[in-house]
N, C-alpha and C positions, 0 to 999 in steps of 0.2 A: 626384562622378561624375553627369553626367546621369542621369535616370532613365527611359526609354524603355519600361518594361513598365506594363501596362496596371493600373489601382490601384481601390481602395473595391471589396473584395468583396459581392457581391450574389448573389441565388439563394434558394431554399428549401430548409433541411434541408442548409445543408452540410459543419456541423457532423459529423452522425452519416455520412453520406457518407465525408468523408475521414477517417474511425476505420477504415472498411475498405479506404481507399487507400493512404492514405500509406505506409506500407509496402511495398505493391508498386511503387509508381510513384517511390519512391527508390533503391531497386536498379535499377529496368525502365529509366528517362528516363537517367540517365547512360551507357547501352550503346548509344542511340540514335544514328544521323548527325547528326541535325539536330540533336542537344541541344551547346548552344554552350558547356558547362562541361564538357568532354571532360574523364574521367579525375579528375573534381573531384567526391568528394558532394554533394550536394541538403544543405544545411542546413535549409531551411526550407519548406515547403509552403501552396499555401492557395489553394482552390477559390474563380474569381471568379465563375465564372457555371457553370450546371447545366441543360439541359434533355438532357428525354425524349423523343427521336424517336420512339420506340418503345417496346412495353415490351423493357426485355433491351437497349437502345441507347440509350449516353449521351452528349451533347453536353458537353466542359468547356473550359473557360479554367482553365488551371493558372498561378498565379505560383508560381515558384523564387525560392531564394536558393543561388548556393554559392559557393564559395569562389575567385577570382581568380588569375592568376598576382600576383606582386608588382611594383608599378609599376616597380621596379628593385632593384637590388641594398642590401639595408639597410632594406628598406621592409614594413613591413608588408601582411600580404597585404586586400584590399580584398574586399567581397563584392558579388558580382553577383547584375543582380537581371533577370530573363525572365519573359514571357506566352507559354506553349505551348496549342497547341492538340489535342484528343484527342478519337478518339468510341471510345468503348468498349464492346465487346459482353460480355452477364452471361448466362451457361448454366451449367445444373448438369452437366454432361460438355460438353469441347468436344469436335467430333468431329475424327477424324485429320489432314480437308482443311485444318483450320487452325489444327493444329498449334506451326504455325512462325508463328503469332502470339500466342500462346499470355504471358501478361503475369503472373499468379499466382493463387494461390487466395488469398481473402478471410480471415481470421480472426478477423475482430471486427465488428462493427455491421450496418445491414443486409444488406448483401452475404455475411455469413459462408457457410462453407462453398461458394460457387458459383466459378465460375472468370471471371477477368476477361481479354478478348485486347484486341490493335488491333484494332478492327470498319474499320478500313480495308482491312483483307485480304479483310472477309466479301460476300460479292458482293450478299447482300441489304441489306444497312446501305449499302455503294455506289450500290446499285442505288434507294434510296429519296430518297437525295442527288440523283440525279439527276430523280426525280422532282420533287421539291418546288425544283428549279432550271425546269423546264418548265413549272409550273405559275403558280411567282412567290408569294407572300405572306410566313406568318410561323407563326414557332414559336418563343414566349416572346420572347427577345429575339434569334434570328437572325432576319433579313431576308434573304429571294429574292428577289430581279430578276432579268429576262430583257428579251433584247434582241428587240422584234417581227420586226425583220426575218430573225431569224432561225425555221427551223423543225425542233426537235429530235426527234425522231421515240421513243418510247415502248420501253420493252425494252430496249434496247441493251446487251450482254454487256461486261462491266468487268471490267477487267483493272490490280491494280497495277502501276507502273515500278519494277525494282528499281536504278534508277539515281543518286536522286534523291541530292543531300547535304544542301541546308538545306529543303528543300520535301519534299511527294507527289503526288504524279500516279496521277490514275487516268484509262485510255483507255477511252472508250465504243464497242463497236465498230467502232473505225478510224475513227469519224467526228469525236468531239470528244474534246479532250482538258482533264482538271479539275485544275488547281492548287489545292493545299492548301497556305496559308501555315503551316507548322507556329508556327515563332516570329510572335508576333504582336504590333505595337506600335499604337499609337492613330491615327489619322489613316486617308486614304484610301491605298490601297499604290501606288505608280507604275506595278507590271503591272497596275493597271486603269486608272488615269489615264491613262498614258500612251495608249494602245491607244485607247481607247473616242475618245481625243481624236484622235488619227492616224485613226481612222475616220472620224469627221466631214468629215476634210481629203481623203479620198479616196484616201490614201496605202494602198497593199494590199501592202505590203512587211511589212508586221505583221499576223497574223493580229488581228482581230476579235475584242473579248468577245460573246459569245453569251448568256451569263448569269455571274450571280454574286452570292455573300453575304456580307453583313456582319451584323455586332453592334451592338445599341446601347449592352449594358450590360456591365459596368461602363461602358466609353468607347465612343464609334464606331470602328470599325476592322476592315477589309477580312481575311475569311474567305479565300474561293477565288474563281477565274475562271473558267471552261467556254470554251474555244477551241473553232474547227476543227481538227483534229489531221490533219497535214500527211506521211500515213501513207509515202508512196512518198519523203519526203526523206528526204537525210542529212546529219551534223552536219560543220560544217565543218571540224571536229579531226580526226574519221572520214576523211575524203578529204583530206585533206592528207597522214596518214602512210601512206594507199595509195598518193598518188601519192610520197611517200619511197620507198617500200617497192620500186615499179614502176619507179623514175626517170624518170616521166611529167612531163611538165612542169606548172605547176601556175599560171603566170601569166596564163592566159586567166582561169580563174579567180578568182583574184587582182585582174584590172581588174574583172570585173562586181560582188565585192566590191564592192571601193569606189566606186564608181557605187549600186550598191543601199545603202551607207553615208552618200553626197553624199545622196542621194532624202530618205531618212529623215530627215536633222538638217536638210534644207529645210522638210521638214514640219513638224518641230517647231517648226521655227521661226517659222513661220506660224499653226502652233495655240497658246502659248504665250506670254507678255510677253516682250521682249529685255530684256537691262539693258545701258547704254550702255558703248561701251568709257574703261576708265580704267587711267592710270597705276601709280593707288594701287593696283587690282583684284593686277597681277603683286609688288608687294612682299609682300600678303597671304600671294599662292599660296605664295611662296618662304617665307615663314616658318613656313606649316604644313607644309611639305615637311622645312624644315632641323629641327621636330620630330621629324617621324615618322624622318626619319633618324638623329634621338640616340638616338631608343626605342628602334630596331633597333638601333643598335651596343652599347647595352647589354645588348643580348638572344641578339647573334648575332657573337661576338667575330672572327670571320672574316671582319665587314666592316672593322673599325679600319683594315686598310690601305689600305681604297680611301676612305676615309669625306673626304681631304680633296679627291682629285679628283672625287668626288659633288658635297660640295658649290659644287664651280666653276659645276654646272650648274646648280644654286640663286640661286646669287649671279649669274650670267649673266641669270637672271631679272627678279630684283630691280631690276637694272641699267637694263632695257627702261625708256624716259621716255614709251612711247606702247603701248598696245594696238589689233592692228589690225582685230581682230573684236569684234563685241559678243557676251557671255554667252547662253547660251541653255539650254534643256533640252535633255539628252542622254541615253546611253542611261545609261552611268555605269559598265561593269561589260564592255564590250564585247572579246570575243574569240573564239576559233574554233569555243570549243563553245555560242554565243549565235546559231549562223546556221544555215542549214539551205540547203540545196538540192535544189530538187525538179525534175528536167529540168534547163536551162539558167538557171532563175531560182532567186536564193539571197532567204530571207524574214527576220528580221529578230528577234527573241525574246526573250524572260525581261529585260523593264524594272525588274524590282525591286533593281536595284542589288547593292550588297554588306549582305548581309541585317543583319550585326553594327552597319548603324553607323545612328543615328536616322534614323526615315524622314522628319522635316523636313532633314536633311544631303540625303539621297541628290533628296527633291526641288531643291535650289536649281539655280541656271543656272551654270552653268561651261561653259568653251570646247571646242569642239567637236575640238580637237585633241587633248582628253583620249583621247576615246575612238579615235580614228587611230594614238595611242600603244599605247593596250590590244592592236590587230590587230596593229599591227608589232612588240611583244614576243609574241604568240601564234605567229605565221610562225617568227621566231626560237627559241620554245618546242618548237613543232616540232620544225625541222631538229635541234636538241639533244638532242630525247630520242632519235634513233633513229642507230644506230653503223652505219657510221662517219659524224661528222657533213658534214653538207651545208650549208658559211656560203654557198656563193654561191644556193644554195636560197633559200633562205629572204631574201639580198639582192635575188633576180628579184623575188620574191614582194611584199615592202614596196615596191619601183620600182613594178611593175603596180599597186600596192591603190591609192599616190598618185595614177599617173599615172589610173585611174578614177576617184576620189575627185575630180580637180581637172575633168575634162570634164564631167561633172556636176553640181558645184557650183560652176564659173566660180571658183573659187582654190584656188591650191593651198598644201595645208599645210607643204609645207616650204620654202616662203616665210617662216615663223616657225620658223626653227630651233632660237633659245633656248627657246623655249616647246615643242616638241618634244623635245627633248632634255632637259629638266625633267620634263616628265612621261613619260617613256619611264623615266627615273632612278625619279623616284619610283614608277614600278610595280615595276623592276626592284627596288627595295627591300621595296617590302610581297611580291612572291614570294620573297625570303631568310628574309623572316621565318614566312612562311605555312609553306614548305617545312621549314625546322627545327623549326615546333613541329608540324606534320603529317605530311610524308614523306622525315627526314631522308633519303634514299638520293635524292633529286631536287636534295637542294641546290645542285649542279656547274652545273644548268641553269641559274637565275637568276646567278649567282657569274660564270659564264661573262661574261653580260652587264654584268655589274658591274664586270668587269676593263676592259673596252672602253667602257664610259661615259664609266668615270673618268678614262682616256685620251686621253679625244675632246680636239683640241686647242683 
């Protein structure tokens, strides 16, 4: 197994440290959203880095190890291994207000007897975050940057999101808003790459980093980002099942989508290296596709019966002797609740991919039709979740996104139908599997689509 968490612990004192952690933070991190071993104990623990913002506030890099599902049936279970990210507040009484951050009392080493919470709840441990992003330097080994052209204005009243699932967000007064990589891997993270580089190009369909920090030690690798926070929008999932909800039509919509979809992968594509189109590029895809589709049918026995007209759309792939786009950076992850709309213009968001998988993967170039696929199983997602369903919904919906998508980037993508329909497949696969091991009671939704894939003649 790759090994994508952050390695060589470094720090002072972090021995005696986690004598009064460990404990807590092996019960506390498995109940967490963002901890990716759900439901699995903490085997192993170990402090990579340690500072002190504050006295009573502490900065850490946590590596895990726990315990994996089993590659398949027969197999030994495998152990994973994670870099979380934590700052932690130390009082001897917390008081009531934060409560409900509240992580345990210490019992051994220096911490004993005091009480440990998330100091991301505590408005002052927030609130010092955002200072030392306004100002720009350093504390042991995180590093602040700030972008000049920005100007972040002092005080500002922070508020956690309690929405988040692999991240944290905290909103500064309606003005900017701070991403917190929870999980953390080595390299730069693509929601600041990407961003900071789409600003360059002028492209303002993507909010702007404003500031942000990274670590040097153990590895280099991107902390959080400070945005504008784009208060009056809403998320594109949000208005989509209103306008289910209203029977409004939703295709107006839908075309500025994808027009604001064409803008963006223009941009990237101009900020960015191409890699040229190849042949061999579509056998590749097809082959890591007809993986992930073995891994799910041994995971999720409800695909078996669609699994040989799946992979028609694999092998339909494969088959291509020419590619007729060049590779490029995308968003990677793109769907309804990745956009926003504010007034009549929709903006563009969360480039960090899908957090679980190395962030050398999520950076490489792949075809921009991935992510075309992502929005037209989202529309579909949609009209599914809400009774009674609505297919021709949700079929306006992906007409409009293309037909935007193509007047704005001068081709249209379903022009490459095999290549659509492969990756519409393979997403429609990873949500069978997401769903079963997440929110069995959703699995009808992707299934749905799996039936009609496999189908497709």
């Amino acid at each position: 197994m790759a090994n994508t968490a952050l390695q060589r612990p470094s720090g002072l004192d972090t021995a005696p440290l986690l004598t009064s952690l460990a404990e807590l933070l092996r019960a506390w991190l498995p109940r967490q959203r963002w901890f990716a071993g759900k439901g699995r104990p903490v085997t192993d623990l170990t402090l990579l880095s340690t500072t002190e913002l504050y006295p009573g506030c502490l900065h850490l890099l946590v590596r895990t190890e726990h315990l994996g599902p089993p590659a398949h049936a027969g197999t030994a279970t495998p152990v994973a291994e994670d870099c979380y990210q934590l700052l932690l507040g130390v009082r001897e009484v917390l008081p009531p207000r934060l409560a409900h951050a509240f992580i345990g009392r210490a019992s051994a080493g220096p911490l004993a007897d005091l009480t440990v919470y998330d100091a991301f709840h505590d408005p002052k441990a927030a609130g010092l975050l955002l200072e030392r992003l306004r100002r720009s330097g350093n504390a042991g080994p995180l590093r602040f940057e700030r972008d000049p052209r920005f100007t972040v204005p002092p005080g500002l009243t922070p508020r956690l999101l309690d929405a988040e699932q692999s991240n944290s967000s905290l909103v500064y007064g309606d003005a900017f808003i701070l991403k917190v990589f929870r999980r953390v891997q080595p390299g730069i993270n693509p929601d600041l790459e990407v961003p900071r580089a789409l600003a360059r190009q002028g492209c303002t369909r993507v909010p702007a980093p404003a500031a942000w920090f990274h670590t040097s030690e153990p590895q280099e690798a991107t902390l959080g980002v400070l945005q504008p926070y784009l208060r009056d929008a809403a998320d594109g999932w949000t208005l989509a099942l209103e306008s289910l909800g209203s029977r409004k039509d939703f295709t107006g919509e839908a075309y500025e989508l994808g027009r604001a979809t064409a803008e963006v992968h223009l941009a990237l594509a101009t900020a960015f290296p191409l890699d040229s189109p190849s042949p061999y590029r579509n056998k590749a895809l097809a082959d890591a596709m007809h993986e992930r589709l073995d891994a799910a049918v041994r995971s999720v026995p409800e695909l078996r019966p669609h699994a040989a007209g799946l992979r028609s759309a694999f092998d339909a792939l494969a088959a291509l002797d020419s590619a007729l786009r060049p590779a490029q950076r995308i968003h990677g992850d793109l769907h309804l609740g990745q956009v926003l709309r504010a007034g009549q213009r929709w903006s563009v968001i969360d480039f960090e991919g899908e957090p679980a998988r190395p962030i050398s993967e999520r950076r490489r170039v792949q075809s921009p039709v991935r992510d075309v696929a992502g929005m037209l199983r989202s529309f579909d997602y949609a009209a599914r979740s809400r009774q009674p369903w609505r297919p021709e919904w949700a079929e306006r919906c992906r007409e409009a996104f293309c037909a935007g998508y193509a007047v704005a980037a001068d081709w249209d993508p379903r022009e490459e139908p095999e290549l659509l329909r492969a990756y519409e497949t393979d997403r429609a696969v990873y949500e069978v599997l997401y769903e079963a091991r997440h929110r069995p009671d959703w699995l009808p939704v992707p299934m749905a689509a799996v039936g009609r894939l496999a189908d497709h003649p």
